[in-house]
N, C-alpha and C positions, 0 to 999 in steps of 0.2 A: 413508520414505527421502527424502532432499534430491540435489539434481543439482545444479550447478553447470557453469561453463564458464572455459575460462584464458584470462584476460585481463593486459595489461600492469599494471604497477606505475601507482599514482594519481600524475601529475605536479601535484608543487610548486614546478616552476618558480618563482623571482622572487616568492617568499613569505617574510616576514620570520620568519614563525612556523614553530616544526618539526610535524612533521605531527602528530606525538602530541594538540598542543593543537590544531589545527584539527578531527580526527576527532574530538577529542572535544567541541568542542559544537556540532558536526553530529549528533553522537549526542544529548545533551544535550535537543537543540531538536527531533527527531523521535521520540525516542522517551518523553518525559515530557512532561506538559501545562503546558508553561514556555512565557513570552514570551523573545521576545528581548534584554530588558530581564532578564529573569532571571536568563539565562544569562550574560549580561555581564557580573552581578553574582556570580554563583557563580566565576566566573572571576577575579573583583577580588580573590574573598577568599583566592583560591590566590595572587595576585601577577602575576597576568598582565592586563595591560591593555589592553583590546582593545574595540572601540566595538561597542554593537549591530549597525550600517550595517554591518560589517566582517565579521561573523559571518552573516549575512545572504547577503551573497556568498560567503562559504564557501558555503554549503547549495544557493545556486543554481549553481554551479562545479561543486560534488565533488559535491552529493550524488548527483545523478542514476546519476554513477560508479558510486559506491559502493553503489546500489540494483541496478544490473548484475552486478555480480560476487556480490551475496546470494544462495547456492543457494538453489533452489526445491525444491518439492515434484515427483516424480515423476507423472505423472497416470498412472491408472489407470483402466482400462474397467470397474470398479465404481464410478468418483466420483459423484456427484451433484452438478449445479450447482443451487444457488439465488440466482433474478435478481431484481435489485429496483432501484428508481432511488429517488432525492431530491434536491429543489428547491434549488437554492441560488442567493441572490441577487447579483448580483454590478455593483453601481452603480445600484442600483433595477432592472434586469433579469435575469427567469427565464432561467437554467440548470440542466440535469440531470445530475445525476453516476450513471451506469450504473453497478453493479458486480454482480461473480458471485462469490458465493463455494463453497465444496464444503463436506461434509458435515460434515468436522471449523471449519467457518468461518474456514477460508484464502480470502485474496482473490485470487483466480485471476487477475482485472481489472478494469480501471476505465478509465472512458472519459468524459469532459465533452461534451456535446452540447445543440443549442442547442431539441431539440424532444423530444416525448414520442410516438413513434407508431412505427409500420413499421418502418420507412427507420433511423431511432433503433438501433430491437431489434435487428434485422438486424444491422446496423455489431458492436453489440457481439456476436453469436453467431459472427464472421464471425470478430470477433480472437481468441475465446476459441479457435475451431477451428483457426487457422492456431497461434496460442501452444502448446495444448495437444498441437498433433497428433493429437488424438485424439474420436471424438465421447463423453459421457457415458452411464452407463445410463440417468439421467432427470434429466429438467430442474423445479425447481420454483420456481412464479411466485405475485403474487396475481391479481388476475381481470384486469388490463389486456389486452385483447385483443390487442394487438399485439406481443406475446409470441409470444403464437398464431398468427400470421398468418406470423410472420417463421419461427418454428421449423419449417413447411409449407414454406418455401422455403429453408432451409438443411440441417436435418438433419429429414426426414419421419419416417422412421423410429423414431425418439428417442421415448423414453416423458414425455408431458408430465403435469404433476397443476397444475394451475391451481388456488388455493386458497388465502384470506388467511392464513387460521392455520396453514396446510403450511409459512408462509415467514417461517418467525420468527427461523430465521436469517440472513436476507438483512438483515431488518430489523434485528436487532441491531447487527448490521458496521456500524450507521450512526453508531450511539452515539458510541463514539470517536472518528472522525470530527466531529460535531457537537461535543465537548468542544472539541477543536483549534480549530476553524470559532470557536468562542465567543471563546476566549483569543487566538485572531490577532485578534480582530474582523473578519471576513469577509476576502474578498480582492478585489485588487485587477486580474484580469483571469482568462480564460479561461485562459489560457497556467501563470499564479502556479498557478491552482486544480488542474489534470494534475497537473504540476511534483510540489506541496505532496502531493498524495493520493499517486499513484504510490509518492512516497518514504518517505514517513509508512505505506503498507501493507505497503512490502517489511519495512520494520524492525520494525513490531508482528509481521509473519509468523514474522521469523526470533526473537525473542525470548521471547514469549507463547510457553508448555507446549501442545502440544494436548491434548485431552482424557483419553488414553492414561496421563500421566503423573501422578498422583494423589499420591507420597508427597514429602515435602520433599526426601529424596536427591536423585531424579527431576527436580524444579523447576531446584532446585539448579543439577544438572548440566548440564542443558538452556542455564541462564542464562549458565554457566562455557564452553560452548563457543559461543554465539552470541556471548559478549564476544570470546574468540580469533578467530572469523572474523571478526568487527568489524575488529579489528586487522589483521586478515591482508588484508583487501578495500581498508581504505585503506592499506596502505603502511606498517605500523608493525612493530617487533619483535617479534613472539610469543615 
């Protein structure tokens, strides 16, 4: 089940473009592993001419928007989160991208942080609890201790399994991610790097099948109504 929430219509004030072409390569650029250069060009070949730089600010404008209004998953007091972090360098200095995801490998969250410890883990259990509303039946990590330390002081009770190869789906989630990370060529601030993950997870969540759905009808249909809420979330005619 997906939940959503009613929010205003995406304003395009003082935009020269109609919304159809802006949504779509905001879509374009977060949900396929295109540069911006790509998409500028996919765009040339429809007749619309529109500068990388330009496209760029769409994604930083709308998309965030348009990451709000993507229903989510329901949580349930059977989920299981699996937490994992990865290093990402950003002007020659370490940062860590937290992220949790559940059992079907929905990205629950993600959070940029500048250290790997406690205080780290904590922050991100703290947003998953206030997001989720809800605690997990078990949480699964690899051996980093501070997993441990933090889950003692946030949700005690919570079944933990600490375990490198328990958390394979944590680690997967990073894949796509790291694809993107390639073809941007890194980024250019802590702010870019939220920003870019946040909205690049809500759009893999809402369009990638979960596991459930196995025959091509099912894919299919799946893709057919995540393209209409597309539409529907930025402001376009369904």
């Amino acid at each position: 089940m997906i939940v959503g929430m009613s929010q205003p219509i995406a304003n395009y004030k003082n935009h020269r473009f109609p919304p159809e072409i802006i949504a779509r390569a905001v879509w374009l650029y977060y949900r396929f592993p295109l540069s911006l250069r790509h998409v500028e060009e996919m765009l040339l070949e429809r007749g619309i001419v529109v500068s990388y730089e330009t496209i760029r600010r769409w994604g930083r404008r709308h998309g965030p928007d348009y990451a709000r209004r993507i229903t989510g998953k329901q949580p349930l007091k059977s989920d299981i989160w699996h937490l994992d972090e990865v290093v990402v360098r950003i002007k020659g200095k370490k940062f860590w991208l937290w992220r949790a995801v559940d059992q079907d490998g929905y990205v629950l969250d993600e959070i940029v942080q500048n250290r790997r410890n406690t205080k780290a883990a904590r922050r991100l259990l703290t947003r998953l609890l206030k997001k989720q509303g809800m605690v997990p039946k078990r949480i699964v990590t690899d051996k980093l201790r501070s997993y441990g330390a933090a889950k003692r002081q946030v949700m005690p009770n919570v079944e933990h399994r600490s375990h490198k190869g328990l958390n394979n789906r944590a680690e997967n989630s990073h894949v796509p991610f790291r694809k993107r990370e390639r073809m941007r060529q890194g980024f250019r601030s802590v702010g870019n790097l939220q920003c870019f993950g946040s909205l690049f997870s809500a759009v893999r969540n809402r369009f990638v099948p979960d596991r459930t759905k196995h025959t091509a009808n099912q894919i299919r249909n799946h893709r057919l109504q995540a393209i209409a809420e597309w539409k529907s979330v930025s402001g376009q005619i369904v």
